[in-house]
N, CA, C and O of each residue as an XYZ file, in Angstrom:
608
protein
N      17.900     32.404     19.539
C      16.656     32.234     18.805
C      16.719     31.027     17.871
O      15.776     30.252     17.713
N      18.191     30.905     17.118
C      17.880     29.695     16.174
C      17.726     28.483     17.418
O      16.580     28.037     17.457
N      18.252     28.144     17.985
C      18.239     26.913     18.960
C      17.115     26.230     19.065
O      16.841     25.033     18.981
N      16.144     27.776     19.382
C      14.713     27.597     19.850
C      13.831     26.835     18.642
O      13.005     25.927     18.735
N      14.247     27.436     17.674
C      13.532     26.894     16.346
C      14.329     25.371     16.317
O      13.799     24.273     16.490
N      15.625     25.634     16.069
C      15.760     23.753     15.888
C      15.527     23.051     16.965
O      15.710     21.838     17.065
N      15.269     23.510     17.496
C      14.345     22.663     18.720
C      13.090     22.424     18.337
O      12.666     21.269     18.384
N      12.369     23.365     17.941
C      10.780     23.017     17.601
C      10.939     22.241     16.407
O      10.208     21.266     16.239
N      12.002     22.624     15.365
C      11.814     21.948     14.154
C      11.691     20.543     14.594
O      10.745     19.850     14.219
N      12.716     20.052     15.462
C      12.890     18.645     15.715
C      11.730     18.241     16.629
O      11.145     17.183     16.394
N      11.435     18.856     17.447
C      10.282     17.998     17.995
C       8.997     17.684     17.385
O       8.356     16.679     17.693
N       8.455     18.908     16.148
C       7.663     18.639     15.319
C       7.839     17.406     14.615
O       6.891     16.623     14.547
N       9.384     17.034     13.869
C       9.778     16.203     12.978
C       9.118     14.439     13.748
O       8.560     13.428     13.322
N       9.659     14.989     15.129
C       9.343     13.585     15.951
C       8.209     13.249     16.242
O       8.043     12.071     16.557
N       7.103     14.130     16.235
C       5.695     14.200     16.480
C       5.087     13.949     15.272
O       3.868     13.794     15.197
N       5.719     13.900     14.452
C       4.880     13.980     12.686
C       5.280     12.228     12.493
O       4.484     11.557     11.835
N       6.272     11.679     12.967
C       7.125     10.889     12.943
C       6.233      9.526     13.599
O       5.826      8.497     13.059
N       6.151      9.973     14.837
C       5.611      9.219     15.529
C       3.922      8.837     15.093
O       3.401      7.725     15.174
N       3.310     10.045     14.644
C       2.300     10.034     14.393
C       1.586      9.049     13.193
O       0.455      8.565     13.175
N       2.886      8.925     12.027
C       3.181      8.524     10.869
C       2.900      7.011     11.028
O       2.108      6.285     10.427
N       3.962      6.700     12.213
C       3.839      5.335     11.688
C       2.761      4.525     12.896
O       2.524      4.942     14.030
N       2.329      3.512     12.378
C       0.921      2.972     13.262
C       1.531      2.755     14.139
O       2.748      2.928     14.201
N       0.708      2.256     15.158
C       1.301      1.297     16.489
C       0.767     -0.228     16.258
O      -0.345     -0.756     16.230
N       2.246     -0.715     16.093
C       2.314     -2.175     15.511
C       2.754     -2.976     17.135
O       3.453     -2.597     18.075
N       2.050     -4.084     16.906
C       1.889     -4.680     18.497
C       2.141     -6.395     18.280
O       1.939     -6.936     17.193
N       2.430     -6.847     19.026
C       2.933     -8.609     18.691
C       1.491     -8.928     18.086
O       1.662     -9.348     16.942
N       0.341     -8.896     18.365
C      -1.135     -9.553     18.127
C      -1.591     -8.540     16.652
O      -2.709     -8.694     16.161
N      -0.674     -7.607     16.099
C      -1.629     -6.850     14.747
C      -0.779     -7.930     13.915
O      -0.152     -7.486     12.954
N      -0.716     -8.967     14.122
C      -0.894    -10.074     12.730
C      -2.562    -11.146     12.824
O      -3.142    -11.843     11.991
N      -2.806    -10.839     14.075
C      -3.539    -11.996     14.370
C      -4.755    -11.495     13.535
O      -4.892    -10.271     13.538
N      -5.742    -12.275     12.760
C      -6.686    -12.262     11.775
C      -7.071    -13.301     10.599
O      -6.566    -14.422     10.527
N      -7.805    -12.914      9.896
C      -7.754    -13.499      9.018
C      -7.440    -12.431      7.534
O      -7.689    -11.243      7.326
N      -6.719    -13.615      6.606
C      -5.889    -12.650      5.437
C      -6.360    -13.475      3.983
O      -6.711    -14.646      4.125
N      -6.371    -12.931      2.710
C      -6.206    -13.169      1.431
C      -4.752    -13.892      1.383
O      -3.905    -13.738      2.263
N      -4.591    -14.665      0.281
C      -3.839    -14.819      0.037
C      -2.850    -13.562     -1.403
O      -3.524    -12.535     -1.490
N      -2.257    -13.530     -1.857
C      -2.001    -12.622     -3.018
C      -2.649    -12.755     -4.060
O      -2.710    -11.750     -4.769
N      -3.410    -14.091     -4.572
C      -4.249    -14.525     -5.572
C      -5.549    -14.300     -4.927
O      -6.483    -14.136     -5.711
N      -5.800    -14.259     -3.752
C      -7.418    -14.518     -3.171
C      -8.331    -15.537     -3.405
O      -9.560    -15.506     -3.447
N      -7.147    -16.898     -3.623
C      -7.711    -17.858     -3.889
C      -7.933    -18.497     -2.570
O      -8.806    -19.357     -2.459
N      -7.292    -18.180     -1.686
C      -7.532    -19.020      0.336
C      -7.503    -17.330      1.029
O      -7.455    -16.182      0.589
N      -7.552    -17.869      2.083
C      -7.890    -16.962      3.386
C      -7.210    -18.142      4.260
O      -7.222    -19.363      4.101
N      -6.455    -17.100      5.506
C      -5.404    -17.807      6.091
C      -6.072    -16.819      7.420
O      -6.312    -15.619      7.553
N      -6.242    -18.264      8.447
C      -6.640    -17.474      9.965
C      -4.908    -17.265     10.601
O      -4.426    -18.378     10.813
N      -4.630    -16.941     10.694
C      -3.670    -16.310     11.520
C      -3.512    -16.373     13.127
O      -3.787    -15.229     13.487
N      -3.281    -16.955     13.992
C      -3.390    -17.483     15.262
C      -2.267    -17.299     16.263
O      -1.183    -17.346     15.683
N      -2.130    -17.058     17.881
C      -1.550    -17.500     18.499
C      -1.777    -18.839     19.575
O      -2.678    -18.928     20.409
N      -0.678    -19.861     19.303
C      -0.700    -20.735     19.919
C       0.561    -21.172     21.024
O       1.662    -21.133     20.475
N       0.591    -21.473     22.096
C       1.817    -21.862     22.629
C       3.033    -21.269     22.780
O       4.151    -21.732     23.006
N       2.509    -19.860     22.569
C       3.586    -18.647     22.592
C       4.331    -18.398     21.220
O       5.298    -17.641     21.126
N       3.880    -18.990     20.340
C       4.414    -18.948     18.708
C       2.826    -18.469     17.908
O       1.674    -18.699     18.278
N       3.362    -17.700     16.645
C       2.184    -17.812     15.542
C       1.926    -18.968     14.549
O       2.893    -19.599     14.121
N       0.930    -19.213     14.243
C       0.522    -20.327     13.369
C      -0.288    -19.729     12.359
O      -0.743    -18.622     12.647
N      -0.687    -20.387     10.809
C      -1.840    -20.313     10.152
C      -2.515    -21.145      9.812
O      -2.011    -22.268      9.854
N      -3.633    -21.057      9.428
C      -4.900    -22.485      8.786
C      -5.157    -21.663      7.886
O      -5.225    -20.438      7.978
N      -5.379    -22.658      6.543
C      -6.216    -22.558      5.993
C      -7.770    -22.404      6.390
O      -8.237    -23.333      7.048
N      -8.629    -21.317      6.058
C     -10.130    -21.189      6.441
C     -11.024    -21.251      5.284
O     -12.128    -21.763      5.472
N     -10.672    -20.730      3.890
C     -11.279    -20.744      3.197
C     -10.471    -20.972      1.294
O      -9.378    -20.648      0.828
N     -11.511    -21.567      0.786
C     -10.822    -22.159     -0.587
C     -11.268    -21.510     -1.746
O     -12.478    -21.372     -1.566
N     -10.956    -21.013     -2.886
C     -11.945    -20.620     -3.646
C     -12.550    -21.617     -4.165
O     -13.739    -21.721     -4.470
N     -11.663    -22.391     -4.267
C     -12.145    -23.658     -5.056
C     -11.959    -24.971     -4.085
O     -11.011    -25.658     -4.465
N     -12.544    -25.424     -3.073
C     -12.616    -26.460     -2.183
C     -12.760    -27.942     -2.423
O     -12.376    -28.896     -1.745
N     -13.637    -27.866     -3.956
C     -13.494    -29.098     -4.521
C     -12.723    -29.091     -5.792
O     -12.429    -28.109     -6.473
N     -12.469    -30.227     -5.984
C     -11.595    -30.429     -7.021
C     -11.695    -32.093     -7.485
O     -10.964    -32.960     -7.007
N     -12.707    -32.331     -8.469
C     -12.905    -33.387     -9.118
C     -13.665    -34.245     -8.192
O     -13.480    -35.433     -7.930
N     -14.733    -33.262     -7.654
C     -15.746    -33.844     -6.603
C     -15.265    -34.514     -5.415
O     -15.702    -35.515     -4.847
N     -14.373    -33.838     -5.175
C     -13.784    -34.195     -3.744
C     -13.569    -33.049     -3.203
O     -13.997    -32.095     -3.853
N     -12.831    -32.722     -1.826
C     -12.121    -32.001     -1.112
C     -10.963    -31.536     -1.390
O     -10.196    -32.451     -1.093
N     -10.179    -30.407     -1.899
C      -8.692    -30.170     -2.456
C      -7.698    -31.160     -1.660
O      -7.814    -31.533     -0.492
N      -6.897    -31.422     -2.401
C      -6.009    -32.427     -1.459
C      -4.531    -31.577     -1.434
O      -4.350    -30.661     -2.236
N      -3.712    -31.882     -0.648
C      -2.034    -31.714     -0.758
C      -1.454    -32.569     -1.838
O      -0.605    -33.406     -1.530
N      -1.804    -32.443     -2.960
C      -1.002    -33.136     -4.276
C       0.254    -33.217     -4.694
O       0.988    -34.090     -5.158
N       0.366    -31.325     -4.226
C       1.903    -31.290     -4.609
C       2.491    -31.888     -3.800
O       3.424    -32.420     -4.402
N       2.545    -32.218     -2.477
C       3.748    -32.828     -1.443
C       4.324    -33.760     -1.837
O       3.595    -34.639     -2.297
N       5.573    -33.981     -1.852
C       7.132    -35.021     -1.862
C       6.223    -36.218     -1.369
O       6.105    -37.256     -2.021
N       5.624    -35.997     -0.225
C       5.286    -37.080      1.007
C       4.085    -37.835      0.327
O       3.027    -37.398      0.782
N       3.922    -38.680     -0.475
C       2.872    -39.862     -0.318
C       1.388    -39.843      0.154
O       0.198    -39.782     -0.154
N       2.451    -39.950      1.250
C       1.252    -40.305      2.610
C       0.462    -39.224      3.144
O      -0.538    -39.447      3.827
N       0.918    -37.908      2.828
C       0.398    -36.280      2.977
C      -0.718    -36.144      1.681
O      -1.926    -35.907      1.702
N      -0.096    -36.313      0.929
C      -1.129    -36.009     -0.486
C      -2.419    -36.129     -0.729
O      -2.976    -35.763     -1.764
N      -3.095    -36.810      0.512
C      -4.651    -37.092      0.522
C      -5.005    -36.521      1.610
O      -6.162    -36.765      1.952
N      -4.225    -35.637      2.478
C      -4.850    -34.565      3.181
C      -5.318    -33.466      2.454
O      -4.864    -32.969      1.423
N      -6.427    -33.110      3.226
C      -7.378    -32.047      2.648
C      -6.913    -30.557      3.080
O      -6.780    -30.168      4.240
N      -6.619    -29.553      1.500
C      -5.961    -28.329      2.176
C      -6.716    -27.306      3.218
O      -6.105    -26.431      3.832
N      -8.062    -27.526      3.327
C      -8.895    -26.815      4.113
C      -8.455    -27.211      5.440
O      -8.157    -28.385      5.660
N      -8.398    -26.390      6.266
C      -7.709    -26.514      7.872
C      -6.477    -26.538      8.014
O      -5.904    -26.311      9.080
N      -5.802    -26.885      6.681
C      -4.494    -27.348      6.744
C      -3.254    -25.835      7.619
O      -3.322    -24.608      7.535
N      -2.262    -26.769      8.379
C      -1.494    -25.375      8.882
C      -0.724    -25.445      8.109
O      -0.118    -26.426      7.679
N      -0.652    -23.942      7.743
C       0.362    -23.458      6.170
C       1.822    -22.583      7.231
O       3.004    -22.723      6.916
N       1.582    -22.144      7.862
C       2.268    -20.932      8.668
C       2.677    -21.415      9.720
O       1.786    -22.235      9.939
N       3.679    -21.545     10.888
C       3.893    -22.075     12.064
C       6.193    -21.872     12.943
O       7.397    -21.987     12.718
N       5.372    -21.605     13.685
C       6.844    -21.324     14.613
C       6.793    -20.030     14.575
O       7.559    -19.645     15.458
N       6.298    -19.094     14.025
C       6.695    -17.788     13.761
C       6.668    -16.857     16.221
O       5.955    -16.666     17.206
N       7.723    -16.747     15.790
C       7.628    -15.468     16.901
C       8.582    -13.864     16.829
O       9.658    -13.465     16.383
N       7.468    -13.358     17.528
C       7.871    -11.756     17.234
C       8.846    -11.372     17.889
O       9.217    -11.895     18.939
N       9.475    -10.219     17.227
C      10.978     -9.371     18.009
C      11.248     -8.260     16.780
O      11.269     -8.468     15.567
N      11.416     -7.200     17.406
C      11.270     -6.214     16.674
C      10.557     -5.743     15.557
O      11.126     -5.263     14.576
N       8.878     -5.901     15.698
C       8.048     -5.461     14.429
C       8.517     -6.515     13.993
O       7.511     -7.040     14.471
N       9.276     -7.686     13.376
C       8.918     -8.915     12.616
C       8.969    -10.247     13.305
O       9.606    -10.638     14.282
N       7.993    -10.905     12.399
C       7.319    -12.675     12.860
C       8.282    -13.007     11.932
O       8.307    -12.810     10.717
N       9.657    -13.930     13.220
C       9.977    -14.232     12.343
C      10.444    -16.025     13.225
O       9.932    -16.565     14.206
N      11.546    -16.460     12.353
C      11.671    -17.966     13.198
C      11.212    -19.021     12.904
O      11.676    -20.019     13.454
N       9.577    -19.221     11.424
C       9.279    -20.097     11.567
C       9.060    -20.734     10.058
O       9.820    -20.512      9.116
N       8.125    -21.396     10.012
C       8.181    -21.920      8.022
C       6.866    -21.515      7.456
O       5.874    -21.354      8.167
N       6.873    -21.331      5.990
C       5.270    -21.609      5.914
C       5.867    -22.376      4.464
O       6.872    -22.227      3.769
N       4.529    -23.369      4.424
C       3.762    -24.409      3.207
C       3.447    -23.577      2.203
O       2.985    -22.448      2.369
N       3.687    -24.108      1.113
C       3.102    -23.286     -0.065
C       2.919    -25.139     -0.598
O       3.658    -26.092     -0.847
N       1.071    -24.746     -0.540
C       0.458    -26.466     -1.237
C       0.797    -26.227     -2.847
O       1.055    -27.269     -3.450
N       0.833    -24.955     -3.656
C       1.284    -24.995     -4.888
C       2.185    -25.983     -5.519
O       2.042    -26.857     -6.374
N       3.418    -25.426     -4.614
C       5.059    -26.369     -5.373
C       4.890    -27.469     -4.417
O       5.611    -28.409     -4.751
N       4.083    -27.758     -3.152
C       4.534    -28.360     -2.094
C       5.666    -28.382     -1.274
O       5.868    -29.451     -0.698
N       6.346    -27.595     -1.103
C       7.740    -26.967     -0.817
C       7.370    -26.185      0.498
O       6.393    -25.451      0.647
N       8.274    -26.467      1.357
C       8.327    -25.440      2.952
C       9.736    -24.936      2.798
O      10.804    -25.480      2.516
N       9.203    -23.170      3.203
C      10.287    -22.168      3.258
C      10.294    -21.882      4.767
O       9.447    -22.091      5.635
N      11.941    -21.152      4.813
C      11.697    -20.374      5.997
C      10.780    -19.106      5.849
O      10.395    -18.677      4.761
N      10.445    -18.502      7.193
C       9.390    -17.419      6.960
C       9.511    -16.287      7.771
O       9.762    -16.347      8.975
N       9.333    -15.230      7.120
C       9.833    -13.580      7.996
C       8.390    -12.701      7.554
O       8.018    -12.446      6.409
N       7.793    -12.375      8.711
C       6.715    -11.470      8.301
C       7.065    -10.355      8.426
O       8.131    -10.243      9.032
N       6.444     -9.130      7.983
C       6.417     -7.808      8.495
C       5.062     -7.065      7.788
O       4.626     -7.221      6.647
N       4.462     -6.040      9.086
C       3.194     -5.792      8.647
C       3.609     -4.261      7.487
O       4.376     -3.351      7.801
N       2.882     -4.371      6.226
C       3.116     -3.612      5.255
C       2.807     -2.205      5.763
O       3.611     -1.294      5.958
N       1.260     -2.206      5.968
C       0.036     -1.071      6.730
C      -0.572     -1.811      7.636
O      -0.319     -2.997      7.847
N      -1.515     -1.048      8.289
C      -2.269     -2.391      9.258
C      -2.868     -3.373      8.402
O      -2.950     -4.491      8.912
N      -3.392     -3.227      7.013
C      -3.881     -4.398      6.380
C      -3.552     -4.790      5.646
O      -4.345     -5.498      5.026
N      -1.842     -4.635      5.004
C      -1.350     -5.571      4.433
C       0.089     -6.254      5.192
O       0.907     -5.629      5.867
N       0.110     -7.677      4.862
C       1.326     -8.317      5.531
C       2.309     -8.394      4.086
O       2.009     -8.656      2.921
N       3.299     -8.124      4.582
C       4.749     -8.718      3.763
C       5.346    -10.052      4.126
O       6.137    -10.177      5.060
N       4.862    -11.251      3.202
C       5.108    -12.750      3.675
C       6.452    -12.748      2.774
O       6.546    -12.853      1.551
N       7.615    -12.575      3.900
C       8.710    -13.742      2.869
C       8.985    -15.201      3.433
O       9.088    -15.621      4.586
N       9.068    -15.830      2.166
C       9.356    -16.867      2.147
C      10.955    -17.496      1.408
O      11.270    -17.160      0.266
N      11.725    -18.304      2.148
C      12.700    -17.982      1.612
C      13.596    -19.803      2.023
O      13.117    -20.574      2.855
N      14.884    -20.109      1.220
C      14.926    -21.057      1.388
C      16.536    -21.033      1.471
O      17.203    -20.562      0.550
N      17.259    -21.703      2.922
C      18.450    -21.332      3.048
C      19.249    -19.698      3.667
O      19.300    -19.368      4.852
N      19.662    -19.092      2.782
C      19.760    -17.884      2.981
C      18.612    -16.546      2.462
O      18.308    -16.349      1.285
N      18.167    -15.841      3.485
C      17.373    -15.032      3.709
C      17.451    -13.992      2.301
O      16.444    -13.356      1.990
N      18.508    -13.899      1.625
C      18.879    -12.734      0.243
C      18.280    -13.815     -0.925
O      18.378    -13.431     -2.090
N      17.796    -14.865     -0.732
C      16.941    -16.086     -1.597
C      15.826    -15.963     -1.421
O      15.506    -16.872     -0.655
N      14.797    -15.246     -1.716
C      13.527    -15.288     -1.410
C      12.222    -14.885     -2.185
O      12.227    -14.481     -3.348
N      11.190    -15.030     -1.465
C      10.287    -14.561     -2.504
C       9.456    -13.826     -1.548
O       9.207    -14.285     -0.433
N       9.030    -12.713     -1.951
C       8.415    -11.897     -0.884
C       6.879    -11.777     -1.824
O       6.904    -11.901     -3.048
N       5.448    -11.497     -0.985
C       4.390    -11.230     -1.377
C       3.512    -10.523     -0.173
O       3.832    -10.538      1.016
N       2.443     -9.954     -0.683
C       1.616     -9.302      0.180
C       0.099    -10.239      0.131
O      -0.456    -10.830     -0.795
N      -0.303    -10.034      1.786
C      -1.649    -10.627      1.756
C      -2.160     -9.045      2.533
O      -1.578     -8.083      3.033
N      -3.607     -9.465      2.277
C      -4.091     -8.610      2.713
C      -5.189     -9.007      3.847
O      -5.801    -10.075      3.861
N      -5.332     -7.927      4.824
C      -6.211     -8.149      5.879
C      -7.628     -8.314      5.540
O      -8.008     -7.543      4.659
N      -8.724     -9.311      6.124
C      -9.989     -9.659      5.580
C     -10.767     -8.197      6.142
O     -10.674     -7.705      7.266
N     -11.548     -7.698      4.977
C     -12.326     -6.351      6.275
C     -13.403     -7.200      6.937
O     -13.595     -8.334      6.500
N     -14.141     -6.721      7.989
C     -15.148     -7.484      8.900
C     -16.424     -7.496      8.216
O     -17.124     -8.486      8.425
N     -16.988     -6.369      7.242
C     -17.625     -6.675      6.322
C     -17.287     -7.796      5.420
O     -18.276     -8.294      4.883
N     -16.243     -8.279      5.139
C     -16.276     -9.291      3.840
C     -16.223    -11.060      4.663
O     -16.150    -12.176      4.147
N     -16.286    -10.694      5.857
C     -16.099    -12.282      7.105
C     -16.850    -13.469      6.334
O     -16.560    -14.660      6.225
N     -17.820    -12.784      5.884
C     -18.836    -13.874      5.435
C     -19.194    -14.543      4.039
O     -20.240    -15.051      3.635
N     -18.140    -14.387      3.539
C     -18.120    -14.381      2.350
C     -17.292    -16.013      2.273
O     -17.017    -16.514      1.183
């Protein structure tokens, strides 16, 4: 009789288990996201068998009656590109529940990290960003755009 029960106990455990966690798929990154400030929105893309991001939206797009530029960048010759469209995210590919493999831009410091995603819930992402060794990092959450707010 006990057998029978730890048998059910466990298959319940695995059914509660399974049930628990979503079904996460190479494409539940693909969307568009907040940034942690909700100052951009980042389309999220597959291209060429890797993930990429763009910039889609700015809160603030102008900046001293122009177009935001890449200011912070090292590079000169980058600094008068406009951050709208800009790809922030790129190389990323999936293997085991994480995007990982590739860099993302932060136009803030102007600085490129390596980059490891993992989806939080279905609508939040865990972006680390990290430089060198992976125990160096800075981790943040974006969140998924709802389809009500697209138009905004």
């Amino acid at each position: 009789m006990k057998s029978r029960q730890l048998a059910s106990l466990l298959f319940t455990f695995f059914l509660i288990a399974s049930f628990s966690s979503f079904g996460q798929s190479r494409d539940e990154i693909l969307g568009t996201w907040y940034n942690t400030e909700k100052t951009a929105k980042v389309d999220i893309m597959e291209k060429d068998g890797s993930f990429l991001g763009k910039i889609s939206w700015l809160k603030e797009p102008i900046k001293n009656g122009q177009p935001a530029k890449d200011v912070e960048n090292d590079d000169k010759k980058l600094q008068q590109r406009p951050l709208m469209g800009l790809t922030i995210l790129e190389g990323l590919s999936y293997e085991d529940g994480i995007w990982k493999g590739g860099k993302i831009y932060d136009p803030k410091s102007g600085n490129t990290y390596s980059c490891e995603i993992r989806m939080k819930s279905k609508d939040v992402l865990e972006v680390k960003g990290y430089m060198g060794f992976s125990w160096i990092d800075r981790t943040v959450e974006w969140t998924r755009l709802k389809e009500l707010n697209q138009k905004k």
